[in-house]
N, C-alpha and C positions, 0 to 999 in steps of 0.2 A: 504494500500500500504506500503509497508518493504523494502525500499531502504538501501544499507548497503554501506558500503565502496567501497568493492570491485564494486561494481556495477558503482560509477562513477570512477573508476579506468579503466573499460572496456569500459566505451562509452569515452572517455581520448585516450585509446591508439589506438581504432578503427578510431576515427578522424585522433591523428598525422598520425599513416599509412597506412589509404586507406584501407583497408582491412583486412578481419577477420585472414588469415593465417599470417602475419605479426604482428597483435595486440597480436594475440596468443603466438607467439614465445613472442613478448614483456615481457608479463605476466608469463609465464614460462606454460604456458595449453594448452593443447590438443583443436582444430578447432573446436572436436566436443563439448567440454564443456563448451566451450567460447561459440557457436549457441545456448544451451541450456540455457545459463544462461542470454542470451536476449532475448528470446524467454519468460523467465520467470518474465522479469522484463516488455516485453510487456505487457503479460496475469493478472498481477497486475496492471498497470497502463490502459489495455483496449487501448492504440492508438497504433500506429507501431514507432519505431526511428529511421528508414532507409528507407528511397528511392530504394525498393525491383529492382533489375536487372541495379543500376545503378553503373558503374567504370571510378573511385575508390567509394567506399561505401559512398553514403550521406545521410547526417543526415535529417530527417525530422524535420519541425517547434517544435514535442514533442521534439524530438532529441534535438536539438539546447538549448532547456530551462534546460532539461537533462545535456546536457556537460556546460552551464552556471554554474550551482550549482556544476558541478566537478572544474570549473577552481577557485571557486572559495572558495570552501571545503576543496577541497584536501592540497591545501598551508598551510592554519590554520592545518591542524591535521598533517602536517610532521613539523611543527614547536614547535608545542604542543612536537610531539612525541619528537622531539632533547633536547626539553627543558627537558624533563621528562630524558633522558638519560642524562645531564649533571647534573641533580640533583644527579642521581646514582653516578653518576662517580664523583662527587665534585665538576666539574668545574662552577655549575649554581647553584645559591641561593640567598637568601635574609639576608641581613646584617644591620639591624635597629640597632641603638647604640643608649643608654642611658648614661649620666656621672652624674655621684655623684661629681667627683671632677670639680670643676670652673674652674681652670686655667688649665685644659688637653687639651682645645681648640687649646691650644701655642701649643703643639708638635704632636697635632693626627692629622687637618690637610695634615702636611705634609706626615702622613703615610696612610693616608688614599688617596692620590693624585698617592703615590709608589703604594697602593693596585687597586687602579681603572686602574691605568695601563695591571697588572698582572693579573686582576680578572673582566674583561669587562663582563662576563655575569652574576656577582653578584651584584644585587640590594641594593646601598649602601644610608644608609639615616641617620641622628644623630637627634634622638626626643629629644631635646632639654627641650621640656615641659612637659617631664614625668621623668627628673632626680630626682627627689627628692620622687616617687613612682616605682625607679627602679627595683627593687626586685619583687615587686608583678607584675608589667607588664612583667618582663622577665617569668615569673611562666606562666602567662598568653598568653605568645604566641606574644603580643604586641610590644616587642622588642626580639632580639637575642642574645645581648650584653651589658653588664652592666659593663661601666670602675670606679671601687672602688679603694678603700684602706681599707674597712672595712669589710672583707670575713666574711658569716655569717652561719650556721650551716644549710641548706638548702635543705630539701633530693630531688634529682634531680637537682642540680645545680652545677657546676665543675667553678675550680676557675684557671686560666692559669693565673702563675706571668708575669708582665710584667719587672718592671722593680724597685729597692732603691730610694729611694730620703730622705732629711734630709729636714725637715723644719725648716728655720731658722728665727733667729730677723734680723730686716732691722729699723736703723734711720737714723734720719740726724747726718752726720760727726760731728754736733760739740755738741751733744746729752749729757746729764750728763750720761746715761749709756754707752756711747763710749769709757768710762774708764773701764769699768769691763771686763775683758777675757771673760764670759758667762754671761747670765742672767738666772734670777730664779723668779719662781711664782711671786715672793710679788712684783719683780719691776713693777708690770703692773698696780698695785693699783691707784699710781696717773697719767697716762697713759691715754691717748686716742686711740683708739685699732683702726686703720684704716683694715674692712675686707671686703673680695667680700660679695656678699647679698644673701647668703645663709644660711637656719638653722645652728645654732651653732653645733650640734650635726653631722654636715658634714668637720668642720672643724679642722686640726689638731689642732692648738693651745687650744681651749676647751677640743678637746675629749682626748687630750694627754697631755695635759700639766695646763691649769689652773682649770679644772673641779676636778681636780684627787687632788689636793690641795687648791680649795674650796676657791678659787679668784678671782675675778671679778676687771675689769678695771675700772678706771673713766668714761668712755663715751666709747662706739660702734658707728663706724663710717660706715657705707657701701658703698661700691662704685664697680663699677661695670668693669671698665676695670685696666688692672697691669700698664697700663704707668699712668693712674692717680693717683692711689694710691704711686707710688712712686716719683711723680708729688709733691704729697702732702708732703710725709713723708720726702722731699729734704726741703720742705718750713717750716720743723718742725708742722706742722701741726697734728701731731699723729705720731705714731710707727706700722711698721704692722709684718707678719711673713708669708711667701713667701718659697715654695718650694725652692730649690738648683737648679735645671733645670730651673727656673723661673725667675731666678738671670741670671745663665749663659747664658741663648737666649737672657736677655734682656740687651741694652747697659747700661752696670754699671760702670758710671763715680767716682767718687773723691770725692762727694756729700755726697756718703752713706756708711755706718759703717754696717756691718753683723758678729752675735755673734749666737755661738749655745747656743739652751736651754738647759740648765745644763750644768755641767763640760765634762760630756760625751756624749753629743748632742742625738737627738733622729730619729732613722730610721727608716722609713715606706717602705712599699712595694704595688706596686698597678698593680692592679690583672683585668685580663676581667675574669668577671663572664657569664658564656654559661650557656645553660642549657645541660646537661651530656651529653643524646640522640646525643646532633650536635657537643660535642668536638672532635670529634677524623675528622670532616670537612676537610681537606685539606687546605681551606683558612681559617680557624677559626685558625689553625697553622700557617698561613703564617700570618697573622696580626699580633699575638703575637710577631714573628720573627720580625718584621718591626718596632717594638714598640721601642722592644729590642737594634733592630742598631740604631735605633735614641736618642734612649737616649744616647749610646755613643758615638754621635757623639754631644750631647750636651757638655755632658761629658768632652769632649775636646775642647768643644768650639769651 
């Protein structure tokens, strides 16, 4: 037996109206190719699905089991179908985020609440527990997004900037290097380094500034949320070094001294990494845009 679409699309429109010449017109077919094409769906299935000589046309007990699996078929596959049409057209997809950066949590959030607004039938999720295997999962299909600072040579991988930031020093105000305009590598020697708990090699201060001159701190401290780490570093408890946007969201009292590293401070840039194939998305655009205003609007404070 080879039941197709069409086929509970015809016992569907012969229920709503009573009769074959109206079902007909429904469907856009000819009376006699509609007769034929249940005729055909009888002769496979062996029962009848109408009540022969009765008005309006009723369904037999097959009938009835017949338009059951239509009412109940048909919804899923013109749902399927819309969905597959708004894949085309950009407006449906899947949006899995991975972060390499820890403290992105503070400003994506918010843009991901502006994106859920604008982009309701894009499936948004942040794997959380695959940042630190980002790169190979986005390769993999696993995630669609990868928010870095460390663009890596990738064939099939498209890097959309989002937005500068300066990593800087944060101590407490009455700190012996609260006197220097900048700090540099060697202050960190006798230092206790208070950092989020992520591989070093994820971190700007290592990967930019003490690795490259071959310093290491007195103690590594880890802590995992920014008000405590600056909790700590107010108690003198350590020293740490905290994005510029990470400063400016957060309330920065009188407590704390912020110096750039080196005389010329240092700028990073952080990028959602796509895979090529889905950059030119419409909302894969529209997130980067949303990234963008908000960091200006950190910006400003």
């Amino acid at each position: 037996m080879h039941i197709e679409f069409r086929h509970l699309r015809t016992i569907k429109a012969i229920h709503e109206t009573g009769g074959l010449a109206r079902a007909a017109d429904m469907l856009g077919i000819t009376q006699s190719a509609l007769s034929h094409q249940i005729k055909g769906i009888e002769d496979q299935a062996g029962v009848e699905l109408f009540v022969r000589r009765s008005k309006p046309l009723k369904l037999s007990p097959a009938g009835k089991r017949l338009l059951a699996a239509a009412e109940r078929i048909l919804p899923e596959v013109e749902a399927l179908q819309a969905e597959f049409e708004g894949l085309v057209q950009g407006r449906a997809g899947r949006l899995h985020i991975a972060i390499e950066c820890h403290a992105c949590f503070e400003w994506l959030f918010p843009v991901l609440e502006q994106f859920r607004k604008a982009w309701p039938d894009v499936d948004v999720d942040i794997r959380a527990g695959l940042a630190f295997d980002a790169m190979p999962a986005l390769i993999k299909e696993e995630v669609d997004l990868v928010i870095t600072s460390d663009p890596e040579d990738i064939p099939g991988v498209t890097y959309l900037p989002l937005f500068d930031y300066e990593p800087v020093f944060v101590a407490a105000a009455n700190h012996p290097l609260a006197a220097k305009p900048f700090v540099e590598p060697g202050d960190f020697r006798g230092e206790t380094l208070i950092t989020y708990p992520v591989d070093r090699t994820k971190l700007d201060i290592f990967s930019q500034f003490l690795a490259p001159a071959k310093v290491e701190p007195a103690a590594i401290r880890p802590v995992e949320l920014t008000a405590v780490i600056l909790l700590l570093v107010a108690s003198g408890r350590g020293v740490t070094v905290l994005p510029d946007w990470v400063l400016r969201q957060t309330r920065f009292g009188s407590d704390y001294i912020t110096r750039p590293l080196t005389e010329q401070g240092i700028t990073r840039r952080l990028f959602a990494a796509v895979r090529t194939v889905d950059s030119d998305l419409p909302f894969m655009a529209h997130l980067a845009r949303l990234a963008r205003q908000e960091a200006v609007r950190l910006q400003r404070g």
